[in-house]
Each structure stands twice: as C-alpha cells, then as structure tokens.
N, C-alpha and C positions, 0 to 999 in steps of 0.2 A: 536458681540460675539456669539459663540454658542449657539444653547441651550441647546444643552446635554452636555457642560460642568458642571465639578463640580464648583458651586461657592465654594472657599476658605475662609473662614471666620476668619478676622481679630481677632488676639488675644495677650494680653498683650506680650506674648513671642516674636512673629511676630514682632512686634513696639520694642523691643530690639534687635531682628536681623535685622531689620532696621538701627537702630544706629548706629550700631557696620560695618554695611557693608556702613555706611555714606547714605541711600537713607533718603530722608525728608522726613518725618510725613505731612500729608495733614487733619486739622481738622475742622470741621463747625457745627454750631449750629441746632439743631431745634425743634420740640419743637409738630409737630402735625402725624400723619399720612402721609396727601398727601406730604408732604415738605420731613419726612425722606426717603418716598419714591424714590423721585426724586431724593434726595441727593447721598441715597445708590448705585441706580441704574447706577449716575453718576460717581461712585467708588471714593468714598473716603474710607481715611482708619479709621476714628475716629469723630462719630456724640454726641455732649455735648448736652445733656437737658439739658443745662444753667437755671442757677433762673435769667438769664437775661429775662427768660420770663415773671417776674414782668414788665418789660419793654416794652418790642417789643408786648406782646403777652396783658395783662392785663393792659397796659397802667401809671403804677407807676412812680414816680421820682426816685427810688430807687430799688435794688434787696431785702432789708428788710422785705416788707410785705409779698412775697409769701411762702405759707405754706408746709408743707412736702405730705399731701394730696393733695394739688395741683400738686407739683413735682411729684407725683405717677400717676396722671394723666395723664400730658404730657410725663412721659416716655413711660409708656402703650401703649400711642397712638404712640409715635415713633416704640415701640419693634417690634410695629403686623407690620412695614413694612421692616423692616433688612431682608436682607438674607447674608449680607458681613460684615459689618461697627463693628466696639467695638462701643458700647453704654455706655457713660460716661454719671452718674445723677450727679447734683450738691446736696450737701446736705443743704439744709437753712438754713437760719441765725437763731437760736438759735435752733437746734435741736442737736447740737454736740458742743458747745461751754461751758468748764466749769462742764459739767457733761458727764465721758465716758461713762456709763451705759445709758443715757439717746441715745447717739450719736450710740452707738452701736445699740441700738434698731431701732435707725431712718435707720439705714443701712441696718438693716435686712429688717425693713418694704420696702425697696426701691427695694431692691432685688427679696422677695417673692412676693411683689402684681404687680412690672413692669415687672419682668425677664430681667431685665439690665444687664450688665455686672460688672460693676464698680462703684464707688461712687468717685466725688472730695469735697477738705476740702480745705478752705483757711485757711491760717498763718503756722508758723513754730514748734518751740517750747511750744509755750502756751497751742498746742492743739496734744503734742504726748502722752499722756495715750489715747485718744480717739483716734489715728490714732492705738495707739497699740493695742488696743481691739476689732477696726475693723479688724483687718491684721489676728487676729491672731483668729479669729471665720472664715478667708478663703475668707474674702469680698478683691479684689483687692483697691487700696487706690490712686487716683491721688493726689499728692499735688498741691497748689496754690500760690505763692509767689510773692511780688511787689507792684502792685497796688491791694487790695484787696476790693473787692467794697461792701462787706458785714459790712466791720470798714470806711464806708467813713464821717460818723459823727467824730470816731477818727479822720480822716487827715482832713475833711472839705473841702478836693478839690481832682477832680480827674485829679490831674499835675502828671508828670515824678515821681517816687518812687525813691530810694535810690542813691540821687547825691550828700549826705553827706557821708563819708565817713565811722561814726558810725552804719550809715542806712546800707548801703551796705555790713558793718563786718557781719554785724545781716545776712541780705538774703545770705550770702555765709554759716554760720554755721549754717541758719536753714535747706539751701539745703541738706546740708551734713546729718543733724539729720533728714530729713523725707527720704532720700537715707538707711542712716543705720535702720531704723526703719521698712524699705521694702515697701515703695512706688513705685511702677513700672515706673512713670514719675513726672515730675513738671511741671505746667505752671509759666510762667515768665512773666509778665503783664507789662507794661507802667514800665522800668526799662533803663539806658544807654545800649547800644546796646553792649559797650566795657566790662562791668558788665556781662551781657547776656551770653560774648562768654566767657567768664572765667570761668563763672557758668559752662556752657556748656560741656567746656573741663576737668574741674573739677569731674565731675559727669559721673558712668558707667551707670546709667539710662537718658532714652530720656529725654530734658527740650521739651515743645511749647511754641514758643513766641506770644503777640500778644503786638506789638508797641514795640518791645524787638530787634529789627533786626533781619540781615541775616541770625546768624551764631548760633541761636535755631537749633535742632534738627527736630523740624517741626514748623507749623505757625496751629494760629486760628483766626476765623473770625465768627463773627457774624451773619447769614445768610440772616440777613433782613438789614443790613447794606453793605454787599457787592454786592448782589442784586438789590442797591439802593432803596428799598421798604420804606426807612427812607427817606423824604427830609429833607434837611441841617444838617443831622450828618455829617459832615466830616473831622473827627481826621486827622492829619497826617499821622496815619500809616495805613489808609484805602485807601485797593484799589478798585474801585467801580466795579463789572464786568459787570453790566447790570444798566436801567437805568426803573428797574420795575414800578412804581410809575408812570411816562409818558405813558410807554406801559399798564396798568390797566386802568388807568383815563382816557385813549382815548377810549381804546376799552366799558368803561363803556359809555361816553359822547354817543357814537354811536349808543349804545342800547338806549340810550333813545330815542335820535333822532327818531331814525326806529317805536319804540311804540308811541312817538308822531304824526307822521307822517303817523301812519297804515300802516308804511311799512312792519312791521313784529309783526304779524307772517305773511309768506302770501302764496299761495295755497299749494306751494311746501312742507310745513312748519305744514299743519293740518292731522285731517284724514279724 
C-alpha cells in the first residue's frame, strides 16, 4: 500500500453502504494495543473491545465480572492504535441493564476517556429506553441478539439460541425494535443459520453473525480463538486461521534452551 495514501476510515455510514452494495462486514476482537495494531493494519473493517476479555484477556469463566473501568482501559489501548477500523466497546454487564441514566453514563464514560467510536448492548426489548437514551445524546448503538453471554446464568448453557419457535418470534421483533429505535447493526450470535438470513433480509441495517451462518451481513470472530492462541476451544463455527499457541510455545521452548545452554546472548548479541 502506499504511503501517501489517505487512510479512509471506516464509519457506521460506510458499513451501511456496504450492505446495501452486498460487500461482507469483516469483524475481530481485540482488546490491547499491539493486537489492534496488527489487526487494523491488516484491514479490517470493524475491531470489538469485547468484555470477552473477561476471558481471553483476565482469565474468567464468564463475561460478568469485567467492569466498565476495565472496558475503558482496553479500548484506550486499542484506540491509540486505529488509523482505519470503527471501534465498537462492549458495554458490561450491569452498567446499562435496568437503569437508562445509569447505561447512558457508562456510554458517555466509554466514549470520552477511550475515544471509541461506538458502544454494543445485548438483548432486545428489555433494554430500549437505554438504547434510546444512548442514540439520542449522538452515542452510535450496535445491538446484540441470540446467544447473549452476559444472561448465560438465565440460559445455563451456551447451545444454539432460538430453535423454538416462541424464541425466535422474540429475536425477529426485537431486531426490528433496536432497527427502529436507530441502531446502526445487530450482532446475531449462536442462532439457526436459516433464522439468521431472515433476520438479515428482514432488516435495512447490517446483522454480524458469529456461529449464525453465511448469509449475515458480515462475520465475527474472536481474535484469540481464530488465531488459535486458545487450545481446545473449538466451536463449530470456528475457523482456526493460525495455530499461535504452537508457534509461541516453540519459539518460547527455544529461548530457554539458548539461556540454558549459554548460547544466547552471545558476541554478536552484546556491546
């Protein structure tokens, strides 16, 4: 690429003239600095500070524990490396649930101390006076629908979402109510792929799927899972593109080796 081109920086409007011209949304997680770095640099069009990073990042069984000051952090660290990407923060679990004034604050605070671009919200209905009070103080709003891993004490398992059919009424009119309410997309999580594209065609705003099939508007992947930096997560709907975890843990083994061995540092290697 040049480098006196202008980078174009992805922007909710961009990701709807996407849709509308059919090109796929491309999204991945991350969570630090050097990672969004590498991610942006590789051009994607949409990097999520996920509060999966209770997980991948701080070790949790759950997305529950991490807090909205922790989220501030890891977008931070994401923002200082964008020059292209929308920057989508997750908002945590109990900082928008239940009270909109509370959810709106956590919005702002996400905003003004990360310089994010966007906030996402899981569930539908439950939670549109707080989608409406974000939208409408200028905060963009991703919705989150299907498998939602912030109520997984509700479901008790994270299986397929809505293959009931009262399940699925719901995820279609809540699609439609955080569309009308002016969410600029949806994610569509662990839901029937055949669900997914209905939603999909349903809907003038982009869905992303992840474990949702083809026929999303774009896909999401968790960047330490498709990386392979996780061993033995592997859902169905992951595709693994590297196999990091081997290439680390080799290249680590080998450092020792060399310091065991006094083979390094050695002349070439001091001052």
């Amino acid at each position: 690429m040049s480098v006196n081109k202008e980078i174009k920086r992805i922007t909710t409007h961009i990701l709807q003239e996407m849709k509308n011209r059919g090109e796929k949304i491309a999204m991945l997680t991350a969570y630090d600095y050097s990672m969004a770095s590498i991610v942006d640099d590789a051009g994607i069009d949409v990097i999520l500070v996920g509060d999966s990073a209770s997980n991948v990042m701080a070790g949790h069984e759950t997305t529950l524990p991490i807090t909205l000051d922790q989220m501030i952090y890891h977008a931070s660290s994401v923002v200082r490396a964008i020059k292209r990407s929308l920057v989508v923060v997750d908002l945590p679990f109990g900082s928008y649930q239940g009270n909109s004034k509370e959810a709106l604050n956590s919005a702002i605070r996400i905003m003004k101390e990360s310089g994010a671009h966007s906030v996402k919200m899981e569930g539908g209905v439950e939670i549109a006076e707080s989608v409406s009070r974000i939208l409408a103080a200028g905060i963009p709003v991703m919705g989150h629908l299907g498998l939602t891993p912030q109520s997984i004490y509700k479901f008790g398992t994270y299986t397929v979402r809505a293959r009931e059919e009262a399940e699925a009424h719901k995820l279609r009119e809540d699609a439609l109510k955080l569309q009308d309410l002016g969410c600029f997309s949806i994610v569509l999580e662990k839901i029937p792929a055949k669900l997914a594209k209905e939603v999909s065609e349903s809907l003038a705003i982009p869905t992303i799927g992840i474990g949702a099939g083809q026929h999303c508007d774009g896909q999401v992947l968790v960047i330490h899972d498709m990386l392979g930096l996780n061993k033995g997560f592997r859902p169905r709907f992951l595709r693994q593109y590297a196999n990091l975890y081997d290439v680390m843990s080799t290249g680590i083994q080998n450092y020792i080796k060399d310091v065991k061995s006094k083979d390094f540092p050695n002349e070439k290697e001091q001052y």
